[in-house]
C-alpha positions in Angstrom: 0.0 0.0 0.0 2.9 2.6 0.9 4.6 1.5 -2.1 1.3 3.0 -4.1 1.0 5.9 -2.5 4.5 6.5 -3.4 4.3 6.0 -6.9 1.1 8.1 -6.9 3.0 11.3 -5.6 5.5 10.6 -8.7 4.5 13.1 -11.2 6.3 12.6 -14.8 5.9 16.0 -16.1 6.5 16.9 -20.1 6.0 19.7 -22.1 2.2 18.7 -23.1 1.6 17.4 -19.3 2.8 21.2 -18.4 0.5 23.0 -21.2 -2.3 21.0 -19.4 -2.0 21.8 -16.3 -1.1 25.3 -16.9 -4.8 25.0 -19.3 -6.0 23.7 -16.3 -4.8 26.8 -13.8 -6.7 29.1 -16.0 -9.7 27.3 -16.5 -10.1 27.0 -13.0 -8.8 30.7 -12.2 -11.8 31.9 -13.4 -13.9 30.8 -10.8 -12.0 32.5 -8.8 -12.4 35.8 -10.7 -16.5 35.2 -10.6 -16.6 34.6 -6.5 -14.5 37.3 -6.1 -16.8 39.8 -8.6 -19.7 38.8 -7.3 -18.6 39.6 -3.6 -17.8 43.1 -4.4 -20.6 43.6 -6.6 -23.1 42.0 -4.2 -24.9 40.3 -6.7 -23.9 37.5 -9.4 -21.6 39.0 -11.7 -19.6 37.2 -14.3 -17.1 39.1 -15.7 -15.3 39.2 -18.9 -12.1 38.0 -17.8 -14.0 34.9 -16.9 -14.5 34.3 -20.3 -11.1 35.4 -21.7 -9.9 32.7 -18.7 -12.1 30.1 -20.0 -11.2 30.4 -23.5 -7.6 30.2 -22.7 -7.7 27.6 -20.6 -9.3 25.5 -23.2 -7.9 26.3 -25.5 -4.4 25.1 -23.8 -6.5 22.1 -22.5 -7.8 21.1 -25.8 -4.2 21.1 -27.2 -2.8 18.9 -24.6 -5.7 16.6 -25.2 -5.4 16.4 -28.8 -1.8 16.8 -29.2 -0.2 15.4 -26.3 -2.5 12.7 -24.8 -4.8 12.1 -28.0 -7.7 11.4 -25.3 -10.9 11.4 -27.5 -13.0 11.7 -23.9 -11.0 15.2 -22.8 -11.4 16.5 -26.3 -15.4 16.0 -26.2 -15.3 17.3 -22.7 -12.9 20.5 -23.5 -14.3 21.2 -27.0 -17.9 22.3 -26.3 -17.3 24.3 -23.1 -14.9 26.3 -25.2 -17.0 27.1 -28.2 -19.4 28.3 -25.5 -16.4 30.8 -24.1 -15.8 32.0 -27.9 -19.5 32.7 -28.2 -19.7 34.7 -25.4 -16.6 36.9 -25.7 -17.7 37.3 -29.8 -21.1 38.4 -28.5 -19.7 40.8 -25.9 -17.4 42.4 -28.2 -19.9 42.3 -30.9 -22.0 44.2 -28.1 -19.3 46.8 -26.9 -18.3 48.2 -30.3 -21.4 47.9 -32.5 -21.4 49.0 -36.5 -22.9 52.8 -37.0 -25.3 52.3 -39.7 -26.8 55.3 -41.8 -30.2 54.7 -42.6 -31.7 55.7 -46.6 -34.0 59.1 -46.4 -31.6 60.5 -43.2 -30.2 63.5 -42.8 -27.1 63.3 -45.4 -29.6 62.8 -48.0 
């Protein structure tokens, strides 16, 4: 049984293993970030650096899985999370600096 436990605190670390757990930091970070938001805000608040955390984190999760385990399971499981992330940081920058549009019959014309 010690002998287990031993080999269990053994951690083989490689470039990949390190890009997943850094993927990992982030993606976990922005929990973090909301908690802390939302207890200065005194209400639920989920700010954009939660996003740009979660996309960044996936993003560096997704590679490990692909590239440096080739886990199918952790690709599915990083893959949609992530295109949710994109979503929302498109939308809020899509949002924040929206296209002026001139309608026909305004003033110029």
């Amino acid at each position: 049984m010690h002998d287990a436990l031993a080999q269990l605190s053994l951690i083989t670390l490689t470039p990949w293993k390190i890009i997943g757990l850094l993927g990992t930091l982030l993606f976990t970070a922005r929990w973090f970030v909301q908690f802390y938001a939302t207890r200065k805000n005194k209400k639920v608040t989920v700010p954009m650096s939660f996003w740009y955390l979660s996309v960044s984190g996936s993003v560096l999760t997704l590679a490990y899985f692909i590239w440096g385990k080739n886990d199918s399971v952790g690709i599915i499981q990083t893959a949609f999370p992530m295109l949710v992330s994109f979503y929302n940081v498109f939308a809020h920058l899509r949002h924040k600096n929206p296209t002026e549009t001139v309608k026909p019959g305004g003033p110029e014309d």
